[in-house]
N, C-alpha and C positions, 0 to 999 in steps of 0.2 A: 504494500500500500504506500502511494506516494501523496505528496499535499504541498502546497505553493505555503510559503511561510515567508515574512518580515521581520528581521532582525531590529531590534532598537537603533541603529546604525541607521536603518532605508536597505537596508544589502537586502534582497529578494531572491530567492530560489527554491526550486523541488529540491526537497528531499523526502526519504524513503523510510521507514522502518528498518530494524537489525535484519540480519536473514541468520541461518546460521552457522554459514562459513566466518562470523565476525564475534563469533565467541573464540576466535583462537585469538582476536585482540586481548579479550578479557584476560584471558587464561594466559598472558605473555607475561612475565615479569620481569623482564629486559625491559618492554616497554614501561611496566607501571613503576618502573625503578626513576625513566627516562623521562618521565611524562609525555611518553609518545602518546600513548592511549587515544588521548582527544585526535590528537591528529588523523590514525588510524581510522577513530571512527566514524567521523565525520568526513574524511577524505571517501569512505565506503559509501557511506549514505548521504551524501552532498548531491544531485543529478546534475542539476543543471544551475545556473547564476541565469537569471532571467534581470534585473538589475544591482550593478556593483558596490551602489551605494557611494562610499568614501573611497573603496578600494580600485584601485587599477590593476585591473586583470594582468595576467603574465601572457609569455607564450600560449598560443593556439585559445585564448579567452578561456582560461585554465585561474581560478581565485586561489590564489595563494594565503591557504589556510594560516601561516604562521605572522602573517601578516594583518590578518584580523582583529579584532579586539575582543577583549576578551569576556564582558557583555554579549556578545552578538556570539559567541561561540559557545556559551552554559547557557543562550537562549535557544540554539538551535539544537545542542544537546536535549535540552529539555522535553522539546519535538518531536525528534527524533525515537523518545522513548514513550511519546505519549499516542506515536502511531503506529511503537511496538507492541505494546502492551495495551494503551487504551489511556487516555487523559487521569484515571483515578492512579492515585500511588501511594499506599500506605505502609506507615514507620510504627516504631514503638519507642517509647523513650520512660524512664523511670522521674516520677515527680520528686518536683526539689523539695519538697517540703518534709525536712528531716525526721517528722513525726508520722510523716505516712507511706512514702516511696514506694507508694504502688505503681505497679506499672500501665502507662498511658496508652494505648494504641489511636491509632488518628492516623486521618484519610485526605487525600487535597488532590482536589484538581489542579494539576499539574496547567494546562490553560489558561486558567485564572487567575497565576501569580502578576502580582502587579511588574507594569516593566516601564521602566525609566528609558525615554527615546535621546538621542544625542542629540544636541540642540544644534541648531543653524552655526550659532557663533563657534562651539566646542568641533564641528565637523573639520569647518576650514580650519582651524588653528590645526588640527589632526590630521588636515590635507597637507598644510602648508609644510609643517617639522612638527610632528608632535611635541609641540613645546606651550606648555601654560605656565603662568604667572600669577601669585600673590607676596601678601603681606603678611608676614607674621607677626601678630597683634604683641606678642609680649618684646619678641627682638629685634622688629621693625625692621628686618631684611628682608630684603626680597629675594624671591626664591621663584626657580623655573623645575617644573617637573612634566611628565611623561605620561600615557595613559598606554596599561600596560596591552600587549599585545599577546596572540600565541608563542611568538618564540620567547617572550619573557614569561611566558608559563614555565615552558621546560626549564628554564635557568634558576625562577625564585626557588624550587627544593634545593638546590645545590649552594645558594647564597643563604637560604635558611640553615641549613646543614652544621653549614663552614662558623654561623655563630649562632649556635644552640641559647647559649644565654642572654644574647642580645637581640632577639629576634626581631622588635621593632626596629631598632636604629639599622637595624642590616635592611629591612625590605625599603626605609626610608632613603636610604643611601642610593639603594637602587634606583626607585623613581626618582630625586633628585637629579636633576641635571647640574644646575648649579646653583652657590650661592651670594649674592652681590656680597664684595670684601675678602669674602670665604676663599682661600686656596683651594683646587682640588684633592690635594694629598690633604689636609687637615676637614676636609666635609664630614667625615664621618666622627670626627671628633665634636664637632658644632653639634651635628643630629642628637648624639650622646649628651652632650650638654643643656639642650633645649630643655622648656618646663616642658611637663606635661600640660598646660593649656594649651603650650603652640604645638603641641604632636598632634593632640587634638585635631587642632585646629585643619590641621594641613593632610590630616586621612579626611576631613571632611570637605576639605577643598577639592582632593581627587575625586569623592562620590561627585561633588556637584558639577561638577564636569564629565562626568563621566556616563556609562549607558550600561543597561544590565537589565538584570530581575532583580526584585523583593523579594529575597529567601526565607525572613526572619517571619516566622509564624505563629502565631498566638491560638494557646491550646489548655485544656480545660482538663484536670482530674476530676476522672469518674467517682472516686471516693472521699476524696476533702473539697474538691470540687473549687480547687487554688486553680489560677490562671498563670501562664509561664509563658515566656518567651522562647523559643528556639529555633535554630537554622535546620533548615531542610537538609535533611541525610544524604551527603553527595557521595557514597563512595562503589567500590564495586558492585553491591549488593544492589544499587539501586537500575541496573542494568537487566538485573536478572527478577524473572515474573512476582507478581505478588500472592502474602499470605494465601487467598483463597485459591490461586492454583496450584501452588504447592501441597496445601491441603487437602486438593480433590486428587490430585496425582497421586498422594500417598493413599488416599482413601481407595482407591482404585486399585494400588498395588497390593496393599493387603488382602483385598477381596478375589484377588487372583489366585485360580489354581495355584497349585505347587508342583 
């Protein structure tokens, strides 16, 4: 089954559901080391670029995945699995409320998540050099940062990796281009140094610039019936079918001769 989809970008194109010659993505761990993954799977069920959006096609009108953003690539993801399996996608997660921690189960249409479109102004700067610009309200530098793309997918686990205990100032470092005054050898020393109001400040300067999905979902315990915030389960599981057909599968194989 294939479906004409819009990325938050404008980028327009079919794509298709999984088949299942694209569980040996899943199943690769070279890739899911590499963060090939995405690439893989979306290069499989990509069809066609009916329009480019921000992007300039490659060779042979060929969309150059790693070149994408990376909003426009967990939206098509998302699609991707909602015309594999069907728009419902349901998680379980354990409630925070220390005195009940029963376990939640919860269902979402995957459709329906809300999606942040990139704006006129943020496309062309994104055309031009990926390069945006603010202020940092407590140290009053100005600061040029990036919006990140698919090949800085594959690169943030390895930049995460490399400083386990610093994890903000490292992904900071990253998207920072540069800082007015700031040397480039001493930037990362600056990032490290900043308050947290201006870290704040400036993860929130990237959303508002930026294009994507609403992952963060608000969900209800069935037993104390506390409301919680949490992000939508991205990991391998969520590729593969939900509770009820797992469910009936087994209910099926039990019932099987022997």
């Amino acid at each position: 089954m294939a479906d004409v989809i819009t990325c938050p970008s404008g980028l327009t194109g079919r794509v298709r559901g999984m088949k299942v010659r694209e569980e040996r993505v899943l199943a690769d761990r070279k890739l899911a080391k590499s963060g090939g993954q995405v690439d893989e799977l979306l290069a499989a069920c990509w069809e066609e670029t009916i329009d480019a959006g921000p992007y300039a096609l490659g060779e042979g009108g060929k969309l150059e995945l790693g070149k994408v953003l990376q909003g426009d690539r967990f939206f098509a993801l998302l699609m991707v699995r909602a015309l594999t399996y069907g728009p419902e996608y349901a998680f379980g997660v354990s409630c925070r409320n220390d005195s009940c921690r029963a376990r939640i189960e919860w269902e979402i249409d995957l459709t329906k998540l809300p999606v942040r479109k990139l704006s006129e102004e943020s496309r062309a700067a994104f055309v031009a050099e990926n390069r945006f610009e603010t202020t940092l309200p407590d140290a009053g530098k100005r600061v040029a940062f990036k919006l990140l793309t698919g090949e800085d997918e594959r690169k943030l686990p390895a930049v995460q990796r490399s400083s386990p205990d610093k994890l903000l100032s490292a992904v900071l470092a990253y998207r920072v281009l540069e800082i007015d005054g700031v040397e480039p050898k001493t930037k990362r020393q600056f990032l490290e140094d900043l308050t947290m109001r201006d870290a704040d400040f400036l993860v929130d300067e990237f959303d508002r610039v930026d294009c994507g999905v609403d992952t963060t979902i608000e969900i209800e315990c069935p037993e104390c019936f506390s409301t919680q915030e949490v992000d939508l389960p991205f990991d391998r599981g969520f590729f593969l079918p939900g509770p009820d057909r797992t469910a009936r599968r087994k209910a099926r194989s039990s019932s099987s001769p022997t």
